[in-house]
C-alpha positions in Angstrom: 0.9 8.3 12.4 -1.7 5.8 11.6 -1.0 2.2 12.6 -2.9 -0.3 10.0 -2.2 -4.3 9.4 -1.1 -5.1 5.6 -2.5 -8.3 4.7 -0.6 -10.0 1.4 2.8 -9.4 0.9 4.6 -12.9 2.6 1.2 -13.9 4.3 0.0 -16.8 4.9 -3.3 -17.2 2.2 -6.7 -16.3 4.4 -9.6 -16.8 2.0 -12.1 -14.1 1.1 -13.8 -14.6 4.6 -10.1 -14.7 6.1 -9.7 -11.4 4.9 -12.9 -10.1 5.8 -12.2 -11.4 9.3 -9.4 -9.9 9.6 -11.2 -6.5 9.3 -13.6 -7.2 11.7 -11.1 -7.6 14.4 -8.8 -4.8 13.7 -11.8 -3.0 13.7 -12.4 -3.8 17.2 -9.1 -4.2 18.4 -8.5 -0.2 17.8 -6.3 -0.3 14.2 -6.9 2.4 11.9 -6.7 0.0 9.3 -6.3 -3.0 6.8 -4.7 -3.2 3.6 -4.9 -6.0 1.0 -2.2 -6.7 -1.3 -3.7 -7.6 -4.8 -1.8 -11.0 -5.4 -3.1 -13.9 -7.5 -6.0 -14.7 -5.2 -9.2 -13.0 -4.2 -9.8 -9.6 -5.5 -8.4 -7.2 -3.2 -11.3 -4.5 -3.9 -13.8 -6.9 -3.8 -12.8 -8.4 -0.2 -12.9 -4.4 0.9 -16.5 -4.4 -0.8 -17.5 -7.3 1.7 -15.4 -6.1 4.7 -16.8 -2.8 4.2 -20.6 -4.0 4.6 -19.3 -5.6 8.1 -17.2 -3.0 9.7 -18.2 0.7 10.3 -14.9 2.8 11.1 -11.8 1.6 9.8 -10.2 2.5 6.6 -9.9 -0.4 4.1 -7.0 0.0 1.7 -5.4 -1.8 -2.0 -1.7 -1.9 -1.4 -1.7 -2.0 -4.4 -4.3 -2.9 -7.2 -1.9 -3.1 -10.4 -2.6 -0.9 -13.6 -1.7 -2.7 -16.7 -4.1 -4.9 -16.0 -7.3 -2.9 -15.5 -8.6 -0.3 -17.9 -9.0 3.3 -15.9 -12.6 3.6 -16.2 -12.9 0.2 -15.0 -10.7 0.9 -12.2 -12.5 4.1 -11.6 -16.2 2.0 -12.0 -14.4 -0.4 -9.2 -13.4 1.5 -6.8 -16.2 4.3 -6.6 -18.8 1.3 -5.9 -16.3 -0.1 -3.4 -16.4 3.1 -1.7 -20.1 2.9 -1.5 -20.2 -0.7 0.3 -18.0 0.8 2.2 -19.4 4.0 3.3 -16.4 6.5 2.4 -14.1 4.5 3.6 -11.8 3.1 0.9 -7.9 4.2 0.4 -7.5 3.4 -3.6 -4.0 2.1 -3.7 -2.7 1.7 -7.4 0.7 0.4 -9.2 2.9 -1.0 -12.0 3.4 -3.7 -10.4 7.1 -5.3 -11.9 8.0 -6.4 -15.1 8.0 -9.7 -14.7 4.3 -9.9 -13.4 3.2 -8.2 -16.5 4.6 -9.7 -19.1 5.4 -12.5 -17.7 2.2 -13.1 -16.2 -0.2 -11.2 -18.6 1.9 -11.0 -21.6 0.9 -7.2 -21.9 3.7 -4.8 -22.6 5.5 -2.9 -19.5 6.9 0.1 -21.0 6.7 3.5 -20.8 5.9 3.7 -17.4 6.0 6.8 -15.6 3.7 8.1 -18.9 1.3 5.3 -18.2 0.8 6.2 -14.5 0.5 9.8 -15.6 -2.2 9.1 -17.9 -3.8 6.6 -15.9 -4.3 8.8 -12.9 -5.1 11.5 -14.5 -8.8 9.7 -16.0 -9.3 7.4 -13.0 -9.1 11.0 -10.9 -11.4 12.9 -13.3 -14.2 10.2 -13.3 -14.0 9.5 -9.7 -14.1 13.4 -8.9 -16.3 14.7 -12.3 -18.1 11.8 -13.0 -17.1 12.2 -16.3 -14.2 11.9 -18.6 -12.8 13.5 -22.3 -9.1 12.5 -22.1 -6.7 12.0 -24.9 -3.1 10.9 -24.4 -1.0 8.9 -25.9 -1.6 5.7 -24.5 -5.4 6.2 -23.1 -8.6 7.7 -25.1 -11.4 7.7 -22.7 -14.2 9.8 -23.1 -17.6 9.1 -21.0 -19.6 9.3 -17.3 -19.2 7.0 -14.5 -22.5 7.5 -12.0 -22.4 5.4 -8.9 -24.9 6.6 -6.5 -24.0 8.0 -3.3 -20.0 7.8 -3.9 -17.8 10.2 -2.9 -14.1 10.3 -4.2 -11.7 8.0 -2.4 -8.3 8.9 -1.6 -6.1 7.9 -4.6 -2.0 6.5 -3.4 0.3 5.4 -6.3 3.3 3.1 -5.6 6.2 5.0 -6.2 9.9 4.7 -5.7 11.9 6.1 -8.6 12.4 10.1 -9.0 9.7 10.4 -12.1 7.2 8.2 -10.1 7.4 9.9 -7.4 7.3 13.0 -9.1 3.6 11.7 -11.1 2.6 10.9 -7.4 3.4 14.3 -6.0 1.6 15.6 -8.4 -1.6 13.9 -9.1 -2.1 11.8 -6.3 -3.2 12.2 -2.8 0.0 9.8 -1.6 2.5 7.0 -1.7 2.5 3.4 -0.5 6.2 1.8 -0.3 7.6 -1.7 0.2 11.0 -2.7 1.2 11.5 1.2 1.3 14.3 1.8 5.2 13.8 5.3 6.7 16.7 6.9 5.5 15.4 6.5 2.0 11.6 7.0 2.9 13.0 10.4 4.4 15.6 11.3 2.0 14.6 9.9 -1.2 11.1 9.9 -1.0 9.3 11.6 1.0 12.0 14.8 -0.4 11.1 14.0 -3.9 7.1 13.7 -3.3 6.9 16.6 -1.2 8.8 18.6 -3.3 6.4 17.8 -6.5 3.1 18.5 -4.5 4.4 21.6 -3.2 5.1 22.4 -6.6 1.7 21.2 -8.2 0.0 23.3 -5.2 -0.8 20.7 -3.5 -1.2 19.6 0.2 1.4 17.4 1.8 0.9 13.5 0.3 0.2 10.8 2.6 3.2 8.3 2.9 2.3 4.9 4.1 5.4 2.8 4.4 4.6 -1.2 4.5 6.9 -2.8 6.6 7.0 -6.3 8.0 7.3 -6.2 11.7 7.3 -9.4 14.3 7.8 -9.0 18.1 9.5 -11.8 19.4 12.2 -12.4 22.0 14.6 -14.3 19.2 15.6 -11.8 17.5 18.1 -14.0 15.0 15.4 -16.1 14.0 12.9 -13.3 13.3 15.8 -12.2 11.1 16.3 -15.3 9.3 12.7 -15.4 8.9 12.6 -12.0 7.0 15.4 -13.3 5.3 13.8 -16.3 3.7 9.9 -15.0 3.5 10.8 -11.8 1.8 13.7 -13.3 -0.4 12.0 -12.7 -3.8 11.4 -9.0 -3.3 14.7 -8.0 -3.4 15.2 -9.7 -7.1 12.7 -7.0 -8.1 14.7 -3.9 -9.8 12.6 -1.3 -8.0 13.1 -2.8 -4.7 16.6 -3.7 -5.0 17.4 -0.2 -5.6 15.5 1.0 -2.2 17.3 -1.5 -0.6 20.9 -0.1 -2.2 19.8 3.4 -1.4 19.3 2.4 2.8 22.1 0.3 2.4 20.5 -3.1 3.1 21.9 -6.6 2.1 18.7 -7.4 2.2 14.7 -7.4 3.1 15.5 -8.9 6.4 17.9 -5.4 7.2 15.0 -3.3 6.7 12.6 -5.7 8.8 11.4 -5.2 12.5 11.9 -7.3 14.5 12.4 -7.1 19.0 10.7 -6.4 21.8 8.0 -4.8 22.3 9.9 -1.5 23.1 12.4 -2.0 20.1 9.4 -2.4 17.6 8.2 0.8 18.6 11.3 2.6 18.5 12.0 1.5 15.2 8.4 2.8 14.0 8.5 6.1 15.1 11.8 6.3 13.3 9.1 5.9 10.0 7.2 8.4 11.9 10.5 11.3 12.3 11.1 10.1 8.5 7.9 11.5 7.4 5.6 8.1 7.0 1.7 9.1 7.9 1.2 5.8 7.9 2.4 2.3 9.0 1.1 -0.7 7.0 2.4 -3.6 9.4 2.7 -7.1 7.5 2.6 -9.2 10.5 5.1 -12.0 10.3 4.9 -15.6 12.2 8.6 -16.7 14.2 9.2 -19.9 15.7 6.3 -20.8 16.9 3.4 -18.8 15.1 0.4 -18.2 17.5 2.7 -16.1 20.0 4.5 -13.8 17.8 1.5 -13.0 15.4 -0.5 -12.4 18.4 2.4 -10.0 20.4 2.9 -8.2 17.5 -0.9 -7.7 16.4 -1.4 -6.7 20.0 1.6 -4.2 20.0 0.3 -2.8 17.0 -3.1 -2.2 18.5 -1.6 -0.4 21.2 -0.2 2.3 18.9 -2.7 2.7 17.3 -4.1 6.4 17.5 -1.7 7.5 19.9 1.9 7.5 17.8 
């Protein structure tokens, strides 16, 4: 199991050369990787464009960059000269995102979902491995070439947590990233689902990287109450409230992890027996700040290549 930090989702805001920095010392700390969230801030695949040109060997990930609000080819264009600056090493990580984001946020229209994801994949997958595209659905027409010099495909994960999503994702993409997503329903729910799709497709087994927020501390209550307040707005989303119902949660701070040293691992290599291939760690401050971010970044570093 891969152990990588997961830099947006309840983090404190770092800045374009926060992020970039960030890279640089998981790099050299060990970690397999770092993921950016693609929040209203600096542009997730840019910052891996950058961070790509100053680190040689770990993966840089989008967890996730959201749809509706980037045409495919665009995506594709994107992402393939990200992969460049970063010599093969970018993990495309695509979603919905929620309803409220999109029209809220971009007035656009979030319907039809699982059909837009189909489509969607299906071009930004044909450009990135063809080079070119002649696709006609019923919500995308895209027909032309994409030629970005020296790039090889990227992996492509979709966010997925309901049965047709994850059902698209089994199918057409190379993995899954999940959020607020306990073992019980990674294993049961979706890593079942997925698995059962790809194997269906002909696939190889997807990649499941579950984001989860993890702080090593010795107060254990107050990392709780910490998860509890940080994480608060995620479990008003629809798509995480039902993960949450399906583990049996109250809420984000049930599915958080939070202990010792030894506890924090225990409870990621129950992600690991659930079928997660990957651990995207947000890293969460208690009490105190410095001490707990640094315990658990250091923790995380140790696992690294050896769970």
């Amino acid at each position: 199991m891969r152990i990588s930090v997961f830099v947006g989702s309840g983090a404190a805001r770092a800045g374009l050369w926060g992020l970039v920095e960030t890279a640089e010392r998981a790099e050299a700390d060990g970690l397999d990787g770092v993921w950016y969230a693609q929040l209203f801030m600096e542009d997730a695949l840019t910052a891996i464009a950058v961070a790509g040109t100053r680190t040689r060997r770990i993966e840089l990930g989008t967890a996730v960059v959201p749809t509706f609000t980037r045409h495919p080819w665009v995506m594709a264009q994107q992402a393939m000269t990200a992969q460049v600056a970063t010599g093969g090493r970018l993990a495309l990580g695509i979603g919905l995102s929620h309803r409220v984001t999109i029209e809220g946020n971009f007035g656009l229209r979030f319907e039809r979902v699982a059909q837009h994801a189909e489509e969607y994949l299906a071009v930004v997958r044909e450009l990135a491995h063809s080079g070119s595209v002649d696709f006609a659905g019923e919500r995308y027409r895209v027909s032309g070439t994409l030629e970005v010099a020296g790039a090889e495909p990227p992996p492509i994960l979709v966010a997925a947590l309901g049965p047709r999503m994850l059902e698209v994702a089994g199918r057409l993409a190379d993995g899954t990233i999940t959020w607020m997503v306990g073992p019980r329903t990674l294993a049961r729910h979706v890593v079942a689902r997925m698995g059962e799709s790809a194997r269906g497709a002909g696939r190889p087994a997807p990649r499941v990287c579950a984001g989860v927020p993890v702080a090593v501390t010795d107060d254990r209550r107050a990392a709780l109450a910490e998860a509890a307040e940080r994480f608060a707005g995620f479990e008003r989303l629809p798509s995480y409230r039902a993960m949450l119902d399906i583990e049996g949660a109250s809420g984000p701070a049930d599915v958080a992890i939070v202990g010792s040293e030894a506890e924090v691992e225990r409870e990621l290599l129950r992600y690991a027996d659930a079928g997660a291939t990957d651990i995207l760690a947000t890293i969460f401050p208690v009490g105190d700040p410095g001490p707990s971010i640094e315990r658990t970044w250091r923790l995380l570093a140790s696992l690294a290549g050896r769970t």
